[in-house]
C-alpha positions as CSV (number, residue, x, y, z in Angstrom):
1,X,14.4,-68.4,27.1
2,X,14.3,-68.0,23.4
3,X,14.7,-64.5,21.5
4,X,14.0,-61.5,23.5
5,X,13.9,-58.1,21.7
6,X,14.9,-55.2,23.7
7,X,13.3,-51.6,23.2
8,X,14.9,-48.4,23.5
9,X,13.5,-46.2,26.8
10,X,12.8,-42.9,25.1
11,X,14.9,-39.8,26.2
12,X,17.6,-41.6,28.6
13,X,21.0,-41.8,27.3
14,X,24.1,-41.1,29.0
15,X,28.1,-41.3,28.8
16,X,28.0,-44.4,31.0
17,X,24.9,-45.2,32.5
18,X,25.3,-47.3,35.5
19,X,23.3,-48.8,38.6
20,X,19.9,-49.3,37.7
21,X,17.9,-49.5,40.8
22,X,13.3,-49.7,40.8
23,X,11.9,-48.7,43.6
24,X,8.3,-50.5,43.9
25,X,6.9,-47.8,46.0
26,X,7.1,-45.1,43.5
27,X,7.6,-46.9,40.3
28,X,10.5,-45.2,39.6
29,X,13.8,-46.2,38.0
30,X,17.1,-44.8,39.6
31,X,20.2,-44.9,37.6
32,X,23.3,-42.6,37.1
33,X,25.9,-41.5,34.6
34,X,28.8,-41.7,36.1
35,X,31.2,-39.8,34.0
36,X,28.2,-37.6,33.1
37,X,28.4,-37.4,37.0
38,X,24.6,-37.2,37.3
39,X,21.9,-38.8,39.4
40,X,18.9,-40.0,37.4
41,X,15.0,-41.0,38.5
42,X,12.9,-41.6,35.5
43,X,9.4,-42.1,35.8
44,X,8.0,-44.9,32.7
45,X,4.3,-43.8,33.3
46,X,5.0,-40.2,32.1
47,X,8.2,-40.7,30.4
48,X,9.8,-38.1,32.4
49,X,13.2,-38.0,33.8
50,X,14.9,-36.1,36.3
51,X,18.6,-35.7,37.1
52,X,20.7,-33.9,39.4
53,X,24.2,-32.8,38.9
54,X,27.2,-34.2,41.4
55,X,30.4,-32.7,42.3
56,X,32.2,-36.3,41.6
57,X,31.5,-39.3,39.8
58,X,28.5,-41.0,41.5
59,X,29.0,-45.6,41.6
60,X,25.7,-45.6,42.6
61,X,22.3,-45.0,43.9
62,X,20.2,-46.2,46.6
63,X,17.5,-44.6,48.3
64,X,16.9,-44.5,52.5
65,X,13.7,-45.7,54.0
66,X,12.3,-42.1,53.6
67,X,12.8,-42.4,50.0
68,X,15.7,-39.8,49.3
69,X,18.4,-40.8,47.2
70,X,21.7,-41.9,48.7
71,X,24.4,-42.1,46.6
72,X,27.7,-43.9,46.3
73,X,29.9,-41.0,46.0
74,X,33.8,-40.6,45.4
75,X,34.1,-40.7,49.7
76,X,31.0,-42.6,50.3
77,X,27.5,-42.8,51.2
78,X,26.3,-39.3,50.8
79,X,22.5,-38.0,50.9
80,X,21.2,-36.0,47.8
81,X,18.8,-33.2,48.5
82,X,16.6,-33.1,45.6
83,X,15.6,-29.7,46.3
84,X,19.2,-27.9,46.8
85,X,21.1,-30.6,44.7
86,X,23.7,-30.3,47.5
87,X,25.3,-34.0,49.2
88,X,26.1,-34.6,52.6
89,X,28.4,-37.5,53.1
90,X,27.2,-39.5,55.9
91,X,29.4,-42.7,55.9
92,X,32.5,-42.7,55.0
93,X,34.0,-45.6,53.2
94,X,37.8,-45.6,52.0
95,X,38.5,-41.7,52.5
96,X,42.1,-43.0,53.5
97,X,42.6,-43.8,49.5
98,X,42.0,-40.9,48.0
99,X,42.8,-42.6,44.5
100,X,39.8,-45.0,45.0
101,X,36.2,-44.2,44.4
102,X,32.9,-46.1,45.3
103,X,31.3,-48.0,42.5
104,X,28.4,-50.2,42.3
105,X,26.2,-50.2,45.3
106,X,22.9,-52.8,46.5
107,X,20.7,-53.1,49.2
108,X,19.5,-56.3,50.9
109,X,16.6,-57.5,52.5
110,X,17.4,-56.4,55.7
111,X,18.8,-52.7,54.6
112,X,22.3,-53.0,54.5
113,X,24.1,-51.5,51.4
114,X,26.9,-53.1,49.7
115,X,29.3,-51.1,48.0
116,X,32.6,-51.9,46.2
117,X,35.1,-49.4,45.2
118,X,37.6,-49.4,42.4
119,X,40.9,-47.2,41.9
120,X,40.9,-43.9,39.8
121,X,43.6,-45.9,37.4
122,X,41.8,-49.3,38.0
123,X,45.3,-50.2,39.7
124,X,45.5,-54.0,40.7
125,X,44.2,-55.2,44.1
126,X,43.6,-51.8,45.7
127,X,39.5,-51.9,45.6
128,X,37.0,-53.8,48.0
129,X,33.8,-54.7,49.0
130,X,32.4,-53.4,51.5
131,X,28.6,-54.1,53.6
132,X,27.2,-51.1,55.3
133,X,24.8,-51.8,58.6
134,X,23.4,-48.3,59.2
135,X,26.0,-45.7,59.3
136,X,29.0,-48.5,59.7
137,X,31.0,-50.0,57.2
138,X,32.9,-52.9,57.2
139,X,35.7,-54.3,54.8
140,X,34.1,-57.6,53.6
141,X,36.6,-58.4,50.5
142,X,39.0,-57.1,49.9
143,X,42.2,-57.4,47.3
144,X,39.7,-56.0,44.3
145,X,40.7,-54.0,41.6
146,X,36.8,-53.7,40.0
147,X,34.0,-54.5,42.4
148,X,31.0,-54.6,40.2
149,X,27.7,-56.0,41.2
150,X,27.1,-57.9,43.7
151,X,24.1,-59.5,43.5
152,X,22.1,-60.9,46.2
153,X,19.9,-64.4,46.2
154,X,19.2,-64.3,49.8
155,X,16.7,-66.9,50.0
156,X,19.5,-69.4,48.8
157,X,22.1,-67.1,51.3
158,X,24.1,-66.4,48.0
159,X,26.3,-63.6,47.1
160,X,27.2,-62.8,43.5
161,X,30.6,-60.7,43.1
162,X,32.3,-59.7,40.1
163,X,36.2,-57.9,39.7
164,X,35.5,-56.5,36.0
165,X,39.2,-56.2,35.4
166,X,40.2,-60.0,35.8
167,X,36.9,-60.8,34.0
168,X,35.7,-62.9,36.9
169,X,32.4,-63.6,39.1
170,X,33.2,-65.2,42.7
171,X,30.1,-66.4,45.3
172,X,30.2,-66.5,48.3
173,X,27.5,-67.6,51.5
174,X,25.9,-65.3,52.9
175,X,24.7,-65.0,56.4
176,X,21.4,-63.0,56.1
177,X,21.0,-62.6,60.1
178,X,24.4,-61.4,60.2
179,X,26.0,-60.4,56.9
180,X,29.0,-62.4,57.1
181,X,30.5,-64.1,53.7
182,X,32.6,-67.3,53.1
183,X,32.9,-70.2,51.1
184,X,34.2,-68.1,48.7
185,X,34.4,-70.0,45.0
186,X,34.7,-68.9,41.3
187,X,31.0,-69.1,39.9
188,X,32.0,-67.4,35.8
189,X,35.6,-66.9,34.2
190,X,35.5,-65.0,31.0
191,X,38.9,-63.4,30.8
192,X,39.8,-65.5,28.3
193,X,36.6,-64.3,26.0
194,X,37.9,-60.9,26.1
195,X,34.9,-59.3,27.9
196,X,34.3,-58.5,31.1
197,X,31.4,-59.1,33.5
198,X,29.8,-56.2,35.2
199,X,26.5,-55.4,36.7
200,X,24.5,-58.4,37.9
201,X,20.9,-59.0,39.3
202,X,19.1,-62.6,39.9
203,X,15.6,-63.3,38.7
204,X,12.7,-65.4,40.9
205,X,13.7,-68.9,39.5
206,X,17.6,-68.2,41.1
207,X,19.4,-67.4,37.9
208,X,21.7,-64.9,37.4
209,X,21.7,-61.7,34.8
210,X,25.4,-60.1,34.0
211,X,26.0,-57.7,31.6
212,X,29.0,-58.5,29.9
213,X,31.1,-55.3,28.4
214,X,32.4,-56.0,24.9
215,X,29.8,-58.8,24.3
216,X,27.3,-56.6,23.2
217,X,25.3,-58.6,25.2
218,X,23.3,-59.6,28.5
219,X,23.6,-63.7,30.0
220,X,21.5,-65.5,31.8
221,X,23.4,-68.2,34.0
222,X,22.1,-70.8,36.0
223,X,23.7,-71.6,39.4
224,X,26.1,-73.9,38.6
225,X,27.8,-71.5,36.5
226,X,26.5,-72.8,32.8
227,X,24.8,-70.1,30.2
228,X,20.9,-70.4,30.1
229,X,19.9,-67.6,27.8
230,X,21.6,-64.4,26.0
231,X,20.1,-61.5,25.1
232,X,21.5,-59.4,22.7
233,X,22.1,-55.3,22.2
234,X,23.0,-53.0,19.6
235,X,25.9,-51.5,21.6
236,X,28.9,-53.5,22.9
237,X,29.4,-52.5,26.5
238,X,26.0,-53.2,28.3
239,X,27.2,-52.0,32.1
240,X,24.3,-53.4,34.4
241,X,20.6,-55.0,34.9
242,X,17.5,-54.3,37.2
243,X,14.4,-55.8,37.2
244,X,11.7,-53.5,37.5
245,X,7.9,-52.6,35.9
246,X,4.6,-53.1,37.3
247,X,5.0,-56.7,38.0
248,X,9.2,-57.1,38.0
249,X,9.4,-58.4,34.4
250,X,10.8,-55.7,32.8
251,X,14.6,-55.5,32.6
252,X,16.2,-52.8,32.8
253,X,19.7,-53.0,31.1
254,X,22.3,-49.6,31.2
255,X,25.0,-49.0,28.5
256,X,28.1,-47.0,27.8
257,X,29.4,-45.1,25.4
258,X,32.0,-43.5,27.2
259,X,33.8,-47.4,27.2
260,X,33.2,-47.9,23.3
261,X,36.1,-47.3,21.8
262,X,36.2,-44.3,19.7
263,X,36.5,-45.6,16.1
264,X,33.4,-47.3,16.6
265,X,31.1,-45.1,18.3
266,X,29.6,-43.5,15.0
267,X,28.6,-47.2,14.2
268,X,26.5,-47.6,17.7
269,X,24.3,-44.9,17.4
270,X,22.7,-46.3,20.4
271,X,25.6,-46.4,22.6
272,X,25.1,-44.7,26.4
273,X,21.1,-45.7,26.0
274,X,19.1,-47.6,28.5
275,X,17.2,-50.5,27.1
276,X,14.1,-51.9,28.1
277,X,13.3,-55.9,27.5
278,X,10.3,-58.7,28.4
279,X,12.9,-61.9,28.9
280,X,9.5,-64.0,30.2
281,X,10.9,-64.0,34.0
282,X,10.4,-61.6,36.7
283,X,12.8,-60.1,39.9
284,X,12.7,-58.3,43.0
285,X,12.2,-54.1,43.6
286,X,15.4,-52.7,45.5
287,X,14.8,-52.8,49.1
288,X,15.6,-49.3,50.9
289,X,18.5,-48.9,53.0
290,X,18.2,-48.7,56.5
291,X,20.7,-45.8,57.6
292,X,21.1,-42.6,57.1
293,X,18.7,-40.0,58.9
294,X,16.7,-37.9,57.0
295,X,18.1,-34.4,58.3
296,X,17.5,-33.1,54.5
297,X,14.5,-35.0,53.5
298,X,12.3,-31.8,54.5
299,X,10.0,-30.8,51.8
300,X,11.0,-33.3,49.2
301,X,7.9,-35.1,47.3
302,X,8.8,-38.4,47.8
């Protein structure tokens, strides 16, 4: 893959920026700030960004089929009125632990969302993942205690996973007719490393992208598990990856500076900024998810 220098995006920085998402239709780039607790769509063309304020900590973003955001909120799925800034939670997903929250959220080919959760206190085992058809959820894995990711190569049937807190990546088959997972095996183990794997995305020739937290860096892995490429940051906790741009080769890569810890922070400037980067490879726009009716899509400018 050979050296890749990454670019800072002018104006976006956040406490942790999270779940980078482009949508090809509008050529926008969708992320949030979680602790910030804001929603984000930046537009590259006029360097403009737009955010909108959430009563919790958003995991996630995805938008419906009429193009309004849908975000992965403390209870669930909830739809974002860009107008009013108001959300209404439309599936619910884990209300019975009210010490959980959703996290990282995708969308496949055929419009489901999958969303894992994670515990307030990142308590062992009490998180899962879970696939959402429409305005159902289902409890796919479970026994978590970070679900970050996944990331889907459905033209192979594969599902990436990762549990941030163990430091692992698991795949799985997937069923794209149906949704349905097994064969699960360990794909990447870097507990031992002392970093931990979090957002994930695979590129056209299969490989997969994780952003490893307290690397300082982004990997490039091929399928059987072994490193193909690294690209490198000036911050220490990259959080996640999209593929995005006019023709899917820019990558998108999110950063925290909420998760630095604090006696370095002064020394990463740069810290809670969203990089951009040409790694020579190009990936997929998000699809849009399937569910959710538009009852507050009236008016919006999509």
């Amino acid at each position: 893959m050979g050296d890749v220098a990454v670019e800072v995006v002018p104006g976006l920085r956040a406490e942790h920026a999270e779940g980078p998402l482009w949508d090809a239709a509008t050529a926008r780039l969708w992320w949030v700030d979680i602790v910030g607790r804001e929603v984000h769509c930046y537009d590259p063309l006029a360097s403009d960004d737009t955010s909108w304020s959430t009563v919790g900590e958003p995991g996630g973003v995805v938008l419906a089929a009429t193009g309004d955001p849908v975000v992965a909120s403390p209870e669930g799925l909830a739809l974002l009125d860009r107008t009013t800034g108001m959300v209404d939670l439309r599936v619910p997903i884990e209300r019975e632990r009210g010490e959980n929250r959703a996290n990282d959220a995708k969308v496949d080919q055929r419009g489901r969302v999958w969303v894992g959760t994670m515990a307030l206190d990142k308590r062992p085992r009490n998180a899962a993942l879970y696939r959402v058809d429409r305005d159902t959820a289902t409890r796919v894995v479970d026994g978590l205690t970070i679900s970050n990711g996944p990331a889907l190569d459905e033209s192979r049937g594969r599902l990436y996973l990762a549990d941030t807190a163990v430091g692992i990546v698991d795949l799985f088959d997937l069923d794209g007719e149906t949704g349905a997972l097994s064969g699960r095996r360990r794909f990447l183990d870097v507990h031992d490393a002392g970093v931990w794997p979090d957002g994930m995305t695979v590129d056209g020739e299969g490989m997969v992208w994780v952003a490893l937290g307290r690397a300082g860096a982004v990997h490039r892995y091929r399928d059987d598990g072994s490193l193909d490429g690294v690209v490198e940051l000036p911050t220490t906790n990259p959080t996640s990856v999209a593929f995005g741009g006019p023709d899917g080769g820019d990558l998108y890569i999110t950063t925290s500076w909420f998760d630095v810890e604090p006696e370095s922070r002064a020394a990463q400037p740069l810290a809670g900024h969203i990089f951009r980067c040409r790694p020579g490879v190009a990936g997929t726009p998000s699809p849009r998810y399937a569910g959710v009716p538009p009852a507050l899509a009236k008016g919006v400018d999509r």
